[in-house]
C-alpha positions in Angstrom: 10.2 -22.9 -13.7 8.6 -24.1 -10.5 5.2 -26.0 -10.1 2.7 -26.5 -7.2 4.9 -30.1 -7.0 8.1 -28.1 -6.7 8.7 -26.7 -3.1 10.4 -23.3 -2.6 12.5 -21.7 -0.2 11.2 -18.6 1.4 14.4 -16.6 -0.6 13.2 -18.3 -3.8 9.5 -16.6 -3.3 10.9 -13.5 -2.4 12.9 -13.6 -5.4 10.0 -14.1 -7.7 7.4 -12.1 -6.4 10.0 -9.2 -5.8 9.2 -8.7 -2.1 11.6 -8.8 0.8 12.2 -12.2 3.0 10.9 -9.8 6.4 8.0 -9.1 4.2 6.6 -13.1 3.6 7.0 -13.4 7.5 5.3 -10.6 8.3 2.3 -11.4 6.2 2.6 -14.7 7.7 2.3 -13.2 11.0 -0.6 -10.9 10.1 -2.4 -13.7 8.8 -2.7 -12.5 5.0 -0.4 -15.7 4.3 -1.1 -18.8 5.7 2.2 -20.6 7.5 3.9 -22.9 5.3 4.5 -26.2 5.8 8.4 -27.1 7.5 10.8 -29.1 5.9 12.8 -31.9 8.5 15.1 -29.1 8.8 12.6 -26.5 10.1 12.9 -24.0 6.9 10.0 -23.0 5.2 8.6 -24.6 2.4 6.3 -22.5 0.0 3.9 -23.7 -3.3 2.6 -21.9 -6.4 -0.5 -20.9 -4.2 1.8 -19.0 -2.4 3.9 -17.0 -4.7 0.1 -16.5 -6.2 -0.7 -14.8 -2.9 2.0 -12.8 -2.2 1.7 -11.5 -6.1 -2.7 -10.9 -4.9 -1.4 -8.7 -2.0 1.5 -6.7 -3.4 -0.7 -5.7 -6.4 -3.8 -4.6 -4.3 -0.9 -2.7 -2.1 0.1 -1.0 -5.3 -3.8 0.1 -5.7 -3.7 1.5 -2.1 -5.3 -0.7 -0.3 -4.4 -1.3 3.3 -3.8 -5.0 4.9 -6.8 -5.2 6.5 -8.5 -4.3 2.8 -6.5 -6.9 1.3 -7.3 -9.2 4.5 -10.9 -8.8 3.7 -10.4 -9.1 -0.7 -8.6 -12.6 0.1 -11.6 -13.9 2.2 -14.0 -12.2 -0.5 -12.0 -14.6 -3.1 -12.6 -17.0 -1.7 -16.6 -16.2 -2.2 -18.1 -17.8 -5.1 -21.2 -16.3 -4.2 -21.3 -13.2 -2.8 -17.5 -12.2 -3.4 -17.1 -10.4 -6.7 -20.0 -8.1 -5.8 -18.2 -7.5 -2.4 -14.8 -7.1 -3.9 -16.1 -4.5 -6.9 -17.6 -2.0 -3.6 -14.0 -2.7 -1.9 -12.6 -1.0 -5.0 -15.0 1.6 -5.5 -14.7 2.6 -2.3 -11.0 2.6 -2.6 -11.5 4.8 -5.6 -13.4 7.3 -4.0 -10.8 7.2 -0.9 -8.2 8.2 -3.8 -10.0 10.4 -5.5 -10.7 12.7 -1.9 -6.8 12.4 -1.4 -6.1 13.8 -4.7 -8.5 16.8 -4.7 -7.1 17.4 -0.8 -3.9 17.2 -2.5 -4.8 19.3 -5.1 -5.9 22.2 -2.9 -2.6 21.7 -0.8 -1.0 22.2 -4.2 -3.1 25.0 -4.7 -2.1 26.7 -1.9 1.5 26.2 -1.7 1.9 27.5 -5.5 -0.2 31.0 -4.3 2.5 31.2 -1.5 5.5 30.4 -3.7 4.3 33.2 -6.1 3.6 35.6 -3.3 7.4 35.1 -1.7 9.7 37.5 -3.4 12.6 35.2 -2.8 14.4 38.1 -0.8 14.2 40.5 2.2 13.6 39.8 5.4 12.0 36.6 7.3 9.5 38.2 8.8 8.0 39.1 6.0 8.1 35.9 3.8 4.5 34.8 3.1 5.4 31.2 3.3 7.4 31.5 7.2 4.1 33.7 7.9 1.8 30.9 6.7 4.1 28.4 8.7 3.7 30.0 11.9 -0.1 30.9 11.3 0.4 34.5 10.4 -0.6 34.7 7.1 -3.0 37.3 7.6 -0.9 39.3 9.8 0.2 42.2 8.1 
């Protein structure tokens, strides 16, 4: 097992956290990761902290936040003051983001089911509910 003493390769991170090599150097690039240090060679060279970073932002990408959200739950962290109060209205807010995608989804749902039972399955085209609701006809008779 490797320790905060025991430098890792950017595949060895990847590896463990379960994320792809083009994914650490894009973080990297976006700033959520800070560049590692360079070996003589000029290959990366990663710590614990990092692997504990990479695991921060792939698990608040799994709860839907964006990068920029995650950009600003790293900083908030980092806040031994302010920060948990800060991070716990990130989440709620992400909660209620979710919760308005679901009900929008819901209706979507909704609506699609009350066309699929409306379609016969057979006849002509012209007179499928779901083409008509497609094409903006749906009231058309």
């Amino acid at each position: 097992m490797n320790t905060s003493s025991t430098p890792m390769t950017i595949g060895a991170v990847a590896r463990r956290v379960g994320v792809a090599i083009d994914t650490i150097r894009y973080y990297e690039r976006e700033g959520l990761l800070p560049e590692p240090l360079r070996r003589a060679s000029g290959y990366r060279s990663y710590d614990e902290g990092a692997v504990r970073q990479l695991r921060f932002i792939r698990r608040a990408k799994d709860l839907g936040f964006t990068l920029e959200e995650i950009r600003d739950l790293l900083a908030l962290s980092a806040d031994r003051q302010r920060g948990v109060k800060a991070v716990k209205k990130r989440a709620e807010a992400r909660l209620a983001a979710i919760d308005e995608r679901i009900a929008e989804l819901s209706r979507v749902r909704d609506g699609l089911e009350q066309l699929i039972e409306a379609c016969p399955g057979h006849g002509s085209p012209d007179q499928c509910p779901i083409l008509k609701a497609l094409t903006g006809q749906e009231g058309d008779a």
